[in-house]
Legacy VTK file of the C-alpha trace (Angstrom):
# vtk DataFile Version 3.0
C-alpha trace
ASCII
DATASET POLYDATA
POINTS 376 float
-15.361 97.845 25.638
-16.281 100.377 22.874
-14.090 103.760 22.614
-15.516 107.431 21.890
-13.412 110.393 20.320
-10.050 109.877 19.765
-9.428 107.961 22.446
-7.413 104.325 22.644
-7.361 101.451 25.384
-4.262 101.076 27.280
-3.567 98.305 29.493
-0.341 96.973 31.628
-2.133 93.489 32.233
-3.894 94.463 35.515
-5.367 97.669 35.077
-6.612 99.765 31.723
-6.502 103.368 31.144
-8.272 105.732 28.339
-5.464 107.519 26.880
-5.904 110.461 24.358
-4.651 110.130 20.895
-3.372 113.517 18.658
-2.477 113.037 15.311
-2.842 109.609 15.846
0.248 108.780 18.263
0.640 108.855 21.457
3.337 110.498 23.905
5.666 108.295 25.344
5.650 110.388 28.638
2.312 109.938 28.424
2.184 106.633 29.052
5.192 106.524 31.592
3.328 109.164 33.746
-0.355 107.251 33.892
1.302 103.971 34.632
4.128 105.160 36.589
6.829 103.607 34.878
9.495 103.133 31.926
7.500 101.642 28.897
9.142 100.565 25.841
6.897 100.148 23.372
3.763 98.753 22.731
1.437 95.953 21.750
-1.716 96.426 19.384
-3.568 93.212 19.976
-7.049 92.629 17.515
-10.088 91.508 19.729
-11.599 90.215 17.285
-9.743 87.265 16.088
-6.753 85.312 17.306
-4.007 86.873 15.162
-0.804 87.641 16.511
-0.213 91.080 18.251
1.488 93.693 16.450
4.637 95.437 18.001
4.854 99.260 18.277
8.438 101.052 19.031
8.940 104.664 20.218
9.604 107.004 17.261
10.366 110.700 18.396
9.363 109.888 21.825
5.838 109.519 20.020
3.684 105.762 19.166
1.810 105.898 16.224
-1.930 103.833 16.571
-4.899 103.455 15.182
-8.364 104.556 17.103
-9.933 101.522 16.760
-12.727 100.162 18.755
-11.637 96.519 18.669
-8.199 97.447 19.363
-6.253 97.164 22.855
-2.336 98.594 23.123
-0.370 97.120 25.851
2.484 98.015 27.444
5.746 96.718 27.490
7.266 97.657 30.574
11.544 97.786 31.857
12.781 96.289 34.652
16.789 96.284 35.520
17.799 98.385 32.570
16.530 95.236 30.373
12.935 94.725 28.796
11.011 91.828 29.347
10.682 90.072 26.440
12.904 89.536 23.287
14.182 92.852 21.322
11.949 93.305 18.724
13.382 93.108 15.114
11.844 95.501 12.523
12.191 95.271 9.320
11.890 98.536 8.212
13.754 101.684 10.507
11.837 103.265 12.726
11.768 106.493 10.638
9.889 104.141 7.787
7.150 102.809 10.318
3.720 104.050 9.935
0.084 103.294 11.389
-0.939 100.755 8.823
-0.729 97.145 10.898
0.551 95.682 7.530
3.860 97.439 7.996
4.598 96.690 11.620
7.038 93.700 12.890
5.223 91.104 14.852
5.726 90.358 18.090
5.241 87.469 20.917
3.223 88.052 24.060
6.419 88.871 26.336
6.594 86.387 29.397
6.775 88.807 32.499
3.229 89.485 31.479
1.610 86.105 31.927
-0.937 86.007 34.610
0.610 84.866 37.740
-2.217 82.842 39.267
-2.941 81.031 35.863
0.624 80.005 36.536
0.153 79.191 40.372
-3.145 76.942 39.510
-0.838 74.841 36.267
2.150 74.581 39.068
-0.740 72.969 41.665
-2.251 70.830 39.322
0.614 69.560 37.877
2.432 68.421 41.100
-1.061 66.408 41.630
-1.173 64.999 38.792
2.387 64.065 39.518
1.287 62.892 43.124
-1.373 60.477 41.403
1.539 59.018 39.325
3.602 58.204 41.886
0.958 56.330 43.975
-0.294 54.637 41.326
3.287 53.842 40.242
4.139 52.468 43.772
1.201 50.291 44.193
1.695 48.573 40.669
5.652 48.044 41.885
4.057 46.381 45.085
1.437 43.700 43.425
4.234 43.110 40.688
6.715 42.420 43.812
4.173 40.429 45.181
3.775 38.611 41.907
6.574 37.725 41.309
7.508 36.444 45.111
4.276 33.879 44.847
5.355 32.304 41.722
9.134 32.356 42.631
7.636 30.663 46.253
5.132 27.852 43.964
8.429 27.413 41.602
10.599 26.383 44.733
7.686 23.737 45.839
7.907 22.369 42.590
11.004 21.956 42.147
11.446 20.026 45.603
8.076 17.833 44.178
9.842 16.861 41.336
12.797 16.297 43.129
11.226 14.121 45.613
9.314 12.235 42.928
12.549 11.314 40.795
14.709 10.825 43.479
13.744 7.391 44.627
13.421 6.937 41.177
17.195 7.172 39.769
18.166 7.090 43.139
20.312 3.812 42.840
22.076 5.218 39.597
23.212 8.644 40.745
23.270 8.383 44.712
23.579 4.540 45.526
24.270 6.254 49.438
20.365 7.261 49.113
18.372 5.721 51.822
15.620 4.842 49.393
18.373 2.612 47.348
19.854 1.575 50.576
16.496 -0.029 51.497
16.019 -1.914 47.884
19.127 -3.600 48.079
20.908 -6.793 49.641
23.745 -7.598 52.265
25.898 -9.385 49.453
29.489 -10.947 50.009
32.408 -8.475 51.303
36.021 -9.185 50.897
37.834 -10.685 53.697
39.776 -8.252 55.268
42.647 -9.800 55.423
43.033 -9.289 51.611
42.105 -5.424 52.308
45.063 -5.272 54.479
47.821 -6.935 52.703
46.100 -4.697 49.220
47.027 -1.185 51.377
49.599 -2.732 53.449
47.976 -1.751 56.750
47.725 -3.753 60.266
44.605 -5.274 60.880
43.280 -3.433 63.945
44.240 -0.111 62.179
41.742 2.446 60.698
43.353 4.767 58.097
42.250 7.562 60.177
42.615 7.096 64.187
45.449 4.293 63.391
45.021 1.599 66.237
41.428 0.777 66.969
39.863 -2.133 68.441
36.640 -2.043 65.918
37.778 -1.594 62.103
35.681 -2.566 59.681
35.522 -3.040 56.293
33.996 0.745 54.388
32.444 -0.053 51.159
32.945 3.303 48.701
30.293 1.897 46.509
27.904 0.090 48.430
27.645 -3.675 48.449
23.651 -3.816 48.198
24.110 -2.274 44.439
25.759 -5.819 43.226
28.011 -3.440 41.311
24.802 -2.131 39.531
26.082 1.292 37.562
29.523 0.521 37.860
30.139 -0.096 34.675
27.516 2.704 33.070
28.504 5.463 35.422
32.817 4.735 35.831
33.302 2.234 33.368
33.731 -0.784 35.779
32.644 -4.117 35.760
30.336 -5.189 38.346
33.501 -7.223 39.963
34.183 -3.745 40.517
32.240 -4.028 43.801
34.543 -6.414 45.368
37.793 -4.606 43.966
40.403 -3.949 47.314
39.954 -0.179 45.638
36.407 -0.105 46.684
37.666 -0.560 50.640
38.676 1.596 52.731
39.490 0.608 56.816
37.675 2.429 59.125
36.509 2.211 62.707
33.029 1.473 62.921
31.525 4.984 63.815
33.785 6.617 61.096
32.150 3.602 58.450
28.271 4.729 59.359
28.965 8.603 58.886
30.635 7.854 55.732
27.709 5.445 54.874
25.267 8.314 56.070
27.134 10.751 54.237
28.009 13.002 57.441
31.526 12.589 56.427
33.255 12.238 53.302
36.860 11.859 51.085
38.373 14.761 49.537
41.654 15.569 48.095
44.261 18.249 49.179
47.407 18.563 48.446
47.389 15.169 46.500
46.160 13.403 50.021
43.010 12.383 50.518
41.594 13.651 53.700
38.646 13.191 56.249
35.804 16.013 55.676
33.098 16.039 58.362
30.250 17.939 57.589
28.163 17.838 60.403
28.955 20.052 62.762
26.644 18.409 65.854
28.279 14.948 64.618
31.774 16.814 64.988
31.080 17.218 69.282
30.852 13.227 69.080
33.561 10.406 70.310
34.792 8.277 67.225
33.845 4.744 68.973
37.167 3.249 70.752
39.179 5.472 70.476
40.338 9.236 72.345
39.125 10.952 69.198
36.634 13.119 68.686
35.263 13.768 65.031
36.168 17.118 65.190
39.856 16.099 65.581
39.812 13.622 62.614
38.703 16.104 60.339
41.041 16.898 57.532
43.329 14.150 58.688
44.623 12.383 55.993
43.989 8.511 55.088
47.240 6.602 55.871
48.595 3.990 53.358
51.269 1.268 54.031
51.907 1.304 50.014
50.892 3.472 46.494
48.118 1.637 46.055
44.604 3.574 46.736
41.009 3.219 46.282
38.725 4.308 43.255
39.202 7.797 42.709
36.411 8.474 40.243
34.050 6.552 42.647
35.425 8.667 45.912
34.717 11.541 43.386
30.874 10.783 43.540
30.663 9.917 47.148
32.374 13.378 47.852
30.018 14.934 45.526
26.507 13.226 46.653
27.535 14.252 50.298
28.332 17.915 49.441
25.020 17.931 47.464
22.919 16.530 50.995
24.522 18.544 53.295
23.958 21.979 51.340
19.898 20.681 50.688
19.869 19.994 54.585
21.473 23.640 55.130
24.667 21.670 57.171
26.987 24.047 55.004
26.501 27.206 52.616
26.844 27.406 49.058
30.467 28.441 48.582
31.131 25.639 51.037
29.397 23.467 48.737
31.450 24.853 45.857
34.670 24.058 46.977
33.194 20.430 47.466
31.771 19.830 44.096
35.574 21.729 42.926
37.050 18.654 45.291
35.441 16.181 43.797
36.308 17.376 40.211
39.955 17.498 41.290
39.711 13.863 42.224
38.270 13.038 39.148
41.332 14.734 37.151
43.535 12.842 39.470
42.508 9.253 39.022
44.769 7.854 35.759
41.633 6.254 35.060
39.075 9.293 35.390
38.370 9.804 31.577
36.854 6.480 31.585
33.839 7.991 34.319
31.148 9.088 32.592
30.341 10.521 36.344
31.867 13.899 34.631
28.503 14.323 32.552
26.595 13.147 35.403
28.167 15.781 37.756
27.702 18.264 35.292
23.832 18.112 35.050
23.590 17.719 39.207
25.535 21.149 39.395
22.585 22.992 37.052
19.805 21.121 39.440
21.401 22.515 42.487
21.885 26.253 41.434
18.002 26.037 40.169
17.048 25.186 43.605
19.683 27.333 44.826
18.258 30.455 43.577
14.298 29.120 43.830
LINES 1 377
376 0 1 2 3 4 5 6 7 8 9 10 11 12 13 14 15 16 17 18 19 20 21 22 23 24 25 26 27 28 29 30 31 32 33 34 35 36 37 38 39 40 41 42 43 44 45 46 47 48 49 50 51 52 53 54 55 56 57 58 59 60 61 62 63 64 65 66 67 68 69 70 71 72 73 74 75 76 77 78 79 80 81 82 83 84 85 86 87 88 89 90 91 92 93 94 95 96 97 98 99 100 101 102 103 104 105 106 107 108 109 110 111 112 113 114 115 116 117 118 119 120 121 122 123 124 125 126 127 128 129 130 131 132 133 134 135 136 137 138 139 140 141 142 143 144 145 146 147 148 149 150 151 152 153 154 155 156 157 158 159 160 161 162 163 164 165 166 167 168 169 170 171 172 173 174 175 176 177 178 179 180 181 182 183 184 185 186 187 188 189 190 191 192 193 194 195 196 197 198 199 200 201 202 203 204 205 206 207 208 209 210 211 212 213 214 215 216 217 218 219 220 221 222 223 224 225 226 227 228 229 230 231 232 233 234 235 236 237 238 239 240 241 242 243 244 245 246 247 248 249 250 251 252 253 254 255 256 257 258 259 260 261 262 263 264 265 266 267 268 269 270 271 272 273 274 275 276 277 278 279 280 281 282 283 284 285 286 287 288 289 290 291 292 293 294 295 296 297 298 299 300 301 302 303 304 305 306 307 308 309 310 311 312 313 314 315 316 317 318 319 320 321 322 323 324 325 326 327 328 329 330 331 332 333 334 335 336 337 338 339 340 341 342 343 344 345 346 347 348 349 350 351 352 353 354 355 356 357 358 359 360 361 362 363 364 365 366 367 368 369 370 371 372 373 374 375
């Protein structure tokens, strides 16, 4: 907007005003009375480029400008007894500043003065940009979640491929108790159980659980269709081993085919070894001639007519393998299982001859097989 006579351009932001200019300055009251309130100082902002603005301070209750046409003088307005922007810092006194630009103290644009619904439309755009974010940020959490459950899921049904491929496979060697052994092998010779008894000491219509029974039998730990196979690789026994009075035990005949089964296992508490039944349907169930339920035999203790005792380290397996099916089948939960595979370890440390196992490696590498699947 072009200016005639000696006339400047005065703005407060919203409106501007044509304010009269003697002697070049321009009364303070002047200004306060066209726009109606405390002003002080000014700004002399150049239309024509971007340089800064210059700052202006009150000398004499007088501003000295230049009538310029490309000139426009701002005001800088007081609210609360404080201006609103930064005190300006001059570096010459007031009494020493004159009209020529070069000689005034720059300024910044004071904040009160930016345009309010600039600031409104930045605000709005910025919490949609922020929106956008968010839902873009949410869906990429979701198909990563989703991800990650699928290949967790296909993991899982590997895992129980393999395991169903190498199972028969080693079967014999690690878990002689499998079925899949179990159907490979042969009936073999058993001891006659009168040498059982007279090894433990023990009548020969008693079980070492119920006590008097009409239907003991003889309870292979390792069982007889193996021919002693792994004996000697996994505990450091001969296959004689098989037919060793430490590989009986004296049970009744329902007691024998849980153990067999691997319902029901050995462990050791308290330096006794004790009945552990870990079926819980199998627990509602008679043991066969006798007034016993399974429930009541377990945690009895096996009773001995002497010190003598079976395997440990081989006990230590069975306990282990049966822990290890019942958790798979979901019989028990994991700390359950723990305290099992802790059992069976504890056996292990008991038996003088335990070192000798190298079931302790074996044992090892099942426990990192289980947590895998554990946590697939």
């Amino acid at each position: 907007m072009s200016v005639k006579g000696l006339f400047i351009l005065v703005t407060d932001g919203v409106k501007e005003e044509k304010v009269a200019v003697h002697n070049n300055s321009v009364s303070n009251s002047l200004l306060c009375g066209i726009f109606k309130t405390n002003i002080v100082g000014l700004q002399c902002i150049d239309t024509r480029s971007n340089a800064e603005s210059i700052f202006i301070g009150c000398v004499a209750c007088q501003y000295a400008v230049t009538v310029e046409e490309h000139l426009i003088y701002r005001i800088i307005i007081e609210y609360k007894e404080k201006t609103s922007n930064v005190e300006p810092k001059l570096t010459e006194s007031n009494d020493q500043v004159s009209s020529v630009p070069s000689t005034r103290e720059k300024s910044l644009t004071p904040t009160n003065d930016i345009n309010r619904a600039e600031f409104n439309q930045l605000v709005s755009t910025f919490d949609e940009k922020l929106k956008n974010l968010s839902t873009n940020f949410d869906n990429q959490l979701k198909d990563l979640t989703t991800n990650i459950d699928t290949k967790f899921n296909n993991l899982s049904n590997e895992l129980n491929l393999l395991f169903e491929l190498v199972q028969p496979t080693i079967g014999r060697a690690i878990d002689p108790c499998d079925v899949t052994a179990r159907s490979q092998g042969s009936s073999g010779n058993s001891l006659p159980k009168q040498v059982i008894n007279k090894f433990y000491n023990i009548n020969e219509n008693e079980c070492m659980i119920c006590g008097s029974c009409n239907d003991v039998v003889n309870a292979h730990i390792w069982p007889k269709h193996t021919h002693g196979e792994h004996l000697l690789s996994m505990f450091n026994l001969s296959n004689d081993g098989l037919n060793d009075p430490r590989n009986y035990l004296r049970l009744a005949k329902s007691l024998e085919l849980a153990f067999d089964n691997k319902s029901l296992t050995i462990i050791i508490q308290n330096g006794q070894l004790v009945l552990y039944v870990l079926d819980d349907m199998l627990k509602k169930q008679r043991v066969s001639n006798t007034r016993y339920t399974f429930k009541d035999c377990h945690l009895w203790p096996l009773n001995f007519g002497n010190d003598n005792r079976p395997f440990f380290r081989i006990l230590a397996a069975h306990c282990r393998n049966s822990f290890i099916d019942a958790f798979r089948l979901q019989k028990i939960n994991y700390e359950t299982y723990k305290w099992g595979y802790n059992s069976s370890i504890i056996m292990l440390n008991t038996s003088p001859d335990g070192n000798k196992a190298k079931i302790f490696d074996w044992l090892e590498r099942n426990e990192k097989i289980i947590k895998k699947k554990e946590k697939s």
